[in-house]
N, C-alpha and C positions, 0 to 999 in steps of 0.2 A: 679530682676535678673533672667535672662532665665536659665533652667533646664540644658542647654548646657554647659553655664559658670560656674555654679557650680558644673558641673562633672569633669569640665578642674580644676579648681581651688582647687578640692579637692583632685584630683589625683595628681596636682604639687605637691602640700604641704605633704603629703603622701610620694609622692618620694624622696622628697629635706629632709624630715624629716629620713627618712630609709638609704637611700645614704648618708647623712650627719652622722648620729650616727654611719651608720656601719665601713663607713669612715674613723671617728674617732678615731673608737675603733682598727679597723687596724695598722692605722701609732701611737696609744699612742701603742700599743703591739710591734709591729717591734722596735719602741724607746727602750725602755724598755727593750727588747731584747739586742739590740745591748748596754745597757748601763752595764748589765749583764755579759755580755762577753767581753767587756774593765774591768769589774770589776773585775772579775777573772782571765784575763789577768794578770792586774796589783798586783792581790795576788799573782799568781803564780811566778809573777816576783822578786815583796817583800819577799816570803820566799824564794825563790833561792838564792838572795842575802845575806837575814837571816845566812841561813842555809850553804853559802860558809864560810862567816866570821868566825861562829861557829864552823867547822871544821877544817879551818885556824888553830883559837885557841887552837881548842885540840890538833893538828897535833904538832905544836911549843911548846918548853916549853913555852918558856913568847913570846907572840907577840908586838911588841912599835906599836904607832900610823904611824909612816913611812911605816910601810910593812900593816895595814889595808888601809891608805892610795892607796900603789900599789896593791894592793889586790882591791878596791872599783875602781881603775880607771884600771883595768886588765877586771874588769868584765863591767867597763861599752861599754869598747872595742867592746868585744866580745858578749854584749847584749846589745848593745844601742838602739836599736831598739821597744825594751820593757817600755821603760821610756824615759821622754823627762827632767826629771829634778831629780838629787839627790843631799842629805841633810842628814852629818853624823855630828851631836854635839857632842860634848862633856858636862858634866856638867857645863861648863864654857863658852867654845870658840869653833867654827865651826869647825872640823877637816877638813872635805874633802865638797866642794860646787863643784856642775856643773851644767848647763843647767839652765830649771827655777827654781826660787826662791818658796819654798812652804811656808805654811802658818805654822809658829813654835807652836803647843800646846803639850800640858805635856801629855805626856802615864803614865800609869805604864809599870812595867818589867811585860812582857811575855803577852800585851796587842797590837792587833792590831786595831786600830781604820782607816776605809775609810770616809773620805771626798770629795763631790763633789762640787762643784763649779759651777753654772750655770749663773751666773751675769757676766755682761763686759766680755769680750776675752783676752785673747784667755779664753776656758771653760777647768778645770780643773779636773783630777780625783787623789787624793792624799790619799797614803797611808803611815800612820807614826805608828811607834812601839817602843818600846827599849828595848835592851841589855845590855850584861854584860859582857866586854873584859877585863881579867886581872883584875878582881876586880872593874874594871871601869864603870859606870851606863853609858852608850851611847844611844842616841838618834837616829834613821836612819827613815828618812822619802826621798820617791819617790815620783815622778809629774807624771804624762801621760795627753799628750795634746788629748783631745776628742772634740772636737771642731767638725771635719769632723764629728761628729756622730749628734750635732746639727745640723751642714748644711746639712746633708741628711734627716735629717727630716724638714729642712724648705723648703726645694727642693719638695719632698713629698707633703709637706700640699700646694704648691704654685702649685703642678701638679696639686693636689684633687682638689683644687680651681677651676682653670680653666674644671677641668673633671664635678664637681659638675655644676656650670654654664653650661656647653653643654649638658650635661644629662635631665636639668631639662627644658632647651628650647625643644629638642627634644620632652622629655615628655611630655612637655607642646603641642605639637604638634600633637603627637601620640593622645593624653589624647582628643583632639579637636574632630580629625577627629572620635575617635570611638566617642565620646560621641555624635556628629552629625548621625553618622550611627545608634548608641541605640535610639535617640530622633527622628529619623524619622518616625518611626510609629506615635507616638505621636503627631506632625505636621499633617500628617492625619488625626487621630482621631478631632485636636482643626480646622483643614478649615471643616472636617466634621459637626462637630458641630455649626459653624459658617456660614455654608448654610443653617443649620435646622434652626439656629434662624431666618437668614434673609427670612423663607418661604418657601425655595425652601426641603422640606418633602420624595421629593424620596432620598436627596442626602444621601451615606453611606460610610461608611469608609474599604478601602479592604485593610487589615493587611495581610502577612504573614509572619509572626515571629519566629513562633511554640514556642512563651514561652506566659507568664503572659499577655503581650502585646495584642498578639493575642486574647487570651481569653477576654482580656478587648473591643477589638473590636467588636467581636461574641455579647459579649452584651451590648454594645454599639448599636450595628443594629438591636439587638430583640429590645429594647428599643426606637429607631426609627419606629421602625414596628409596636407598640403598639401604640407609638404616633401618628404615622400616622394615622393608624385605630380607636383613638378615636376620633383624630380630622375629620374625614373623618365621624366618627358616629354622634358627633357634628354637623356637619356643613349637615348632611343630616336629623336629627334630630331638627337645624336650618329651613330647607329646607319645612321639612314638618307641623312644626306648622305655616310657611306663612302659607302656603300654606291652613293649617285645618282653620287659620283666615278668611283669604280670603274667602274658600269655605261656610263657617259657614255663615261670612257677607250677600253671594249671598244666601243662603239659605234664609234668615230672609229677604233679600234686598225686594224681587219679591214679597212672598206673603202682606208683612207689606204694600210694598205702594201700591197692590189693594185692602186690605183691609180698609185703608185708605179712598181710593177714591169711596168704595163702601157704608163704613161708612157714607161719606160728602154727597153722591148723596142722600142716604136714609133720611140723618139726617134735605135735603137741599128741601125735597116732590117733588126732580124733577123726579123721576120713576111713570111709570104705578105700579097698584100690580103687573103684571107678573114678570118686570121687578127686583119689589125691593124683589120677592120671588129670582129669579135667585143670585141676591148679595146678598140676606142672605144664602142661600144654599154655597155659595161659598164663603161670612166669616166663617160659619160654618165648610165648610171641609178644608179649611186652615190653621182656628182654631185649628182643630186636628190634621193636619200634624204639626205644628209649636209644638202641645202638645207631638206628638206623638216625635219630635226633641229632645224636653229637654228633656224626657223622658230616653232617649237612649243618651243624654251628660249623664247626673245624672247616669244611669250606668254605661258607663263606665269611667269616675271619678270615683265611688264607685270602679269599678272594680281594680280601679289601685291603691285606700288606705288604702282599708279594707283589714284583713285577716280573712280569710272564716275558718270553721274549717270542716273537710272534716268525713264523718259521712259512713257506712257500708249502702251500694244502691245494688238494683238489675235493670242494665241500660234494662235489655228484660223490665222490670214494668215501667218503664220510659219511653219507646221508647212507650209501649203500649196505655200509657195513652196522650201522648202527640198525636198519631195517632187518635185515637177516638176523640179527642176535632176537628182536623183538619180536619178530614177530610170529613164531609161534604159540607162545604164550599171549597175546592178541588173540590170536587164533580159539584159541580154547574157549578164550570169554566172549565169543562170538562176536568179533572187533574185526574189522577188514582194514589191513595196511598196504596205503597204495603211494607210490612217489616217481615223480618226474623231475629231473634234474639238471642244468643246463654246463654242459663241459666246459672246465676254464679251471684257472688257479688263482688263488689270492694270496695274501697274507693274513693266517690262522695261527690260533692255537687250539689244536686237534683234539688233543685230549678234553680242551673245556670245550669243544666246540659238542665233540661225542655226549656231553654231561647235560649243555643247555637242550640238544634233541631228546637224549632222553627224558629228562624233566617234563619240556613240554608234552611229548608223547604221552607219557605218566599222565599229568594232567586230563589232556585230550581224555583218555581211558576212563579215570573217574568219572568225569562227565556223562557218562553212558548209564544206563541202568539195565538195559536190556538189550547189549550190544548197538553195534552202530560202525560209519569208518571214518577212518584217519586218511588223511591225502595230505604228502606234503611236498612242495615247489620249493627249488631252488632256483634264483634267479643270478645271474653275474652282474655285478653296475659297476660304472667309472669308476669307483672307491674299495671294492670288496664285491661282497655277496649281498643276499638276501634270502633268509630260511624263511617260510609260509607253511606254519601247520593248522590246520584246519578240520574240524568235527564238526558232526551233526546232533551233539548232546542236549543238554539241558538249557547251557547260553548263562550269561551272566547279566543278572540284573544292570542297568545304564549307571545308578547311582552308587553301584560296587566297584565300578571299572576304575577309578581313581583309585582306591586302597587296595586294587588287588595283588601288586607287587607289594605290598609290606612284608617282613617276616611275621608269622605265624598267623597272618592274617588266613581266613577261610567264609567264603562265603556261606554256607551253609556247615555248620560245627560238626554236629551230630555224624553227617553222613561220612564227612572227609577224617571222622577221627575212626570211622567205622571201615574205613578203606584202608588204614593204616598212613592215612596224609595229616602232616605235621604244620603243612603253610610256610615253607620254607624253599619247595622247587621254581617259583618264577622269583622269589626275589634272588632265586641263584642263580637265574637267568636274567635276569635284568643285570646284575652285578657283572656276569660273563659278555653282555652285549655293550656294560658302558668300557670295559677294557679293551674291546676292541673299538672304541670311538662308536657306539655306535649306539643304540637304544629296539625298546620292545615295544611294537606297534599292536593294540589290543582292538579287536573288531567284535563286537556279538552280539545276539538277537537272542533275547526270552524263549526259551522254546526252540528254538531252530538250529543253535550249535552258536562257534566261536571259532576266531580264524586271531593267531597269535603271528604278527611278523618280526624278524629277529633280523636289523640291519645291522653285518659286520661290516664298519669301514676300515680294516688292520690296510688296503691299501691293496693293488692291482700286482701278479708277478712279472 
C-alpha cells in the first residue's frame, strides 16, 4: 500500500472517528437536556396541581370528591397544556381520568416518584405521588407526551448521518490531495533513485520543502555524490590496472621473445663469435632490465602492505649522502649535481627516503639528452620536510602531468625504454610520499625542464 493511501486512510478514520464521538456526545447532551426540562416541566406541573388541591382542602372545611373533581378538571382547563394525561385514584376506584392513561404503581404519601417510558409510542413522561384529602389516602398521577423530544433527536442523529457521510468524503478528499502534495517530494527522491540504480549517476533529486524532506534529499545527493566518486574511482582504478597488465605484459613481451631468439641462435652454433658476443651482451642487459623490473614491482607491492615505522632523520644527511654515491656517474654523462639543504630533523624513513631521491634524480637524468643540471632544495616546514628536485631537460607536456605517476606509464615510450626506464620510479615515489602523509608536487615547462616536490609530513623531532 502506497504512503498516499495511507495518509488518505488514516486521516478518514481519524476524522470519521472524532466527528463521530463529538457528534455523539452533542445530540446524547441536547437529548438529555431537553429530557431534563420536560422533566421539570412536568414536576412543576405535579406540584402546582399538588399544591392547588391542598389548599383547596385547607381553604374548605371538608372538601367531597365532586369539588376535587371540579377543582382537577378547573386546573386542567387552564393548564392543559402542561400534561397530556391525568389520573386521581382513590384507594378503591378512579376518581377523576382524562387524556392518556398512565401506568398505576403504589407511592407512599409525600413521595414523588418520575417514570419515563421510551419503548412503543407515543413516548411517555409520568409523574405519580400521593396525598391525603379529608383523611383520604389519594393517588394523582400526570402523563406528558415527549415524543417530539424523541423525534428531534432522531431528526438530529439522521441529519449527523448524512453530515457524517459528506464530511468524511470530503475529508477523504482533502486527506488525498494533501497527502499527494506531502509525498511529492518523495516521488522525486524514489525516480531519483531509480535512475541511480538503472546507471544513469549524475541523476539527483531537487526537493524544496524546507522541512525533514528536504534535508532528506540534501543527503540523499551527498550520498549520490559519493557514490558517483567511488564508482568513478573504481572504474578508473579499473581503468588503470588494464592498463598496468597490459603495459607490464609489453614490458616482459619485447625483451623475453629476443632473448629467446637469441638464446636458440646461440643454443643452435648458428652465430659467428662476434655475433653470439653481441646476444649475450644483450641477454645480459635485458636480463637486468627485466631484474631491475621486478625489483621496482616488489617495492612497490611492499610499499603498498608494509607499515614502515618512521624513526628521527636529518633529510640535509640524506640528501648528502645520496649526492655523493650519484654523482659521479652524473658527472660522466655530463649532468652537474648541485644541492642546498636546510639543517633540522624530522620523522623519516631513510632508506625510502634515499630511494624516492634516487628515483627522482634517475628521472631528472633521463630528461637530459645532452647533459644539463640537477639542483635540489630541502626545505624544513611545521609537519616534516620538503625535497625540490629540479632540471633543466626536456619538461613534460601540461596534459601528461596528471598520468604521470601511474605505473608503467612514460611519456615518451621509445626513448625511456631506450634508457632502460620501465615507468615505475615516480609512482614509487609518490607511494613513498603518500606513507609519510604527504604527496608529489609536479611543476614543468615544454622545453625548459621540470621541478618535482616531495612533501614528507612523518612529523617535526
Amino acid at each position: 500500500m502506497k504512503l498516499r493511501l495511507k495518509m488518505t486512510l488514516g486521516a478518514m478514520t481519524l476524522l470519521a472517528l472524532i466527528f463521530g464521538i463529538c457528534g455523539s456526545l452533542l445530540i446524547s447532551a441536547s437529548f438529555d437536556a431537553s429530557l431534563e426540562t420536560e422533566r421539570d416541566s412536568a414536576l412543576g406541573a405535579y406540584y402546582s396541581v399538588q399544591s392547588t388541591l391542598q389548599l383547596a382542602n385547607s381553604l374548605g372545611s371538608q372538601m367531597g370528591l365532586e369539588d376535587i373533581v371540579d377543582t382537577l378538571s378547573l386546573l386542567e382547563k387552564r393548564g392543559g397544556d402542561l400534561w397530556d394525561g391525568v389520573l386521581l385514584r382513590g384507594e378503591r376506584d378512579p376518581i377523576y381520568r382524562s387524556g392518556l392513561t398512565p401506568e398505576e404503581r403504589y407511592t407512599e404519601s409525600g413521595v414523588c416518584a418520575v417514570s419515563l417510558s421510551g419503548r412503543g409510542d407515543p413516548k411517555l413522561l409520568q409523574i405519580s405521588g400521593a396525598l391525603t384529602v379529608n383523611g383520604e389516602k389519594l393517588s394523582l398521577y400526570l402523563v406528558r407526551d415527549i415524543s417530539e423530544v424523541y423525534a428531534l433527536r432522531d431528526t438530529q442523529l439522521s441529519t449527523y448521518r448524512r453530515l457524517l457521510v459528506l464530511t468524511v468524503i470530503l475529508g477523504a478528499a482533502g486527506s488525498w490531495l494533501m497527502a499527494a502534495f506531502l509525498t511529492r517530494p518523495l516521488s522525486r527522491l524514489t525516480y531519483a533513485s531509480r535512475q541511480i540504480a538503472a546507471g544513469e549517476l549524475g541523476s539527483r533529486a531537487d526537493v524544496r520543502s524546507g522541512d525533514e524532506v528536504e534535508a532528506l534529499s540534501h543527503e540523499f545527493n551527498a550520498m549520490a555524490d559519493r557514490l558517483e566518486a567511488n564508482i568513478g574511482e573504481l572504474q578508473e582504478n579499473a581503468r588503470r590496472q588494464t592498463e598496468f597488465m597490459g603495459s607490464f605484459a609489453h614490458e616482459l613481451k619485447t625483451p623475453m621473445t629476443s632473448i629467446i631468439g637469441y638464446a636458440d641462435l646461440i643454443r643452435r652454433r648458428m652465430l659467428s663469435p662476434e655475433e653470439e658476443q653481441e646476444a649475450a651482451n644483450y641477454i645480459f642487459s635485458e636480463g637486468r632490465r627485466l631484474e631491475s623490473l621486478s625489483i621496482k614491482l616488489l617495492d612497490l607491492l611492499m610499499l603498498k602492505k608494509r607499515d614502515f615505522e618512521l624513526t628521527v632523520a636529518s633529510p640535509a644527511v640524506i640528501i648528502a649522502g645520496v649526492v655523493r654515491v650519484m654523482r659521479p656517474n652524473l658527472t660522466k654523462a655530463g649532468v652537474t649535481l648541485r644541492y642546498r639543504a636546510a639543517e633540522g630533523r624530522c620523522m623519516l624513513e631513510p632508506d625510502l627516503t634515499k630511494s624516492l631521491l634516487i628515483n627522482l634524480i634517475d628521472n631528472a637524468r633521463k630528461a637530459m639528452d645532452n647533459g644539463g643540471a640537477i639542483f635540489i632544495i630541502s626545505e624544513m616546514t611545521e609537519t616534516g620536510c620538503a625535497i625540490s628536485v629540479t632540471d633543466n631537460g626536456r619538461g613534460i607536456p601540461e596534459k601528461e602531468l596528471a598520468r604521470i605517476t601511474e605505473a608503467f606509464y612514460r611519456v615518451d615510450k621509445s626513448r625511456s625504454r631506450a634508457q632502460g626506464g620501465v615507468g615505475l620510479g615516480l609512482a614509487l615515489c609518490d607511494e613513498i610520499a603518500r606513507l609519510h602523509s604527504g604527496e608529489l608536487k609536479i611543476r614543468s615547462v615544454e622545453g625548459r625542464g621540470t621541478s618535482i616536490t616531495a612533501t614528507l609530513n612523518g612529523g617535526r623531532a
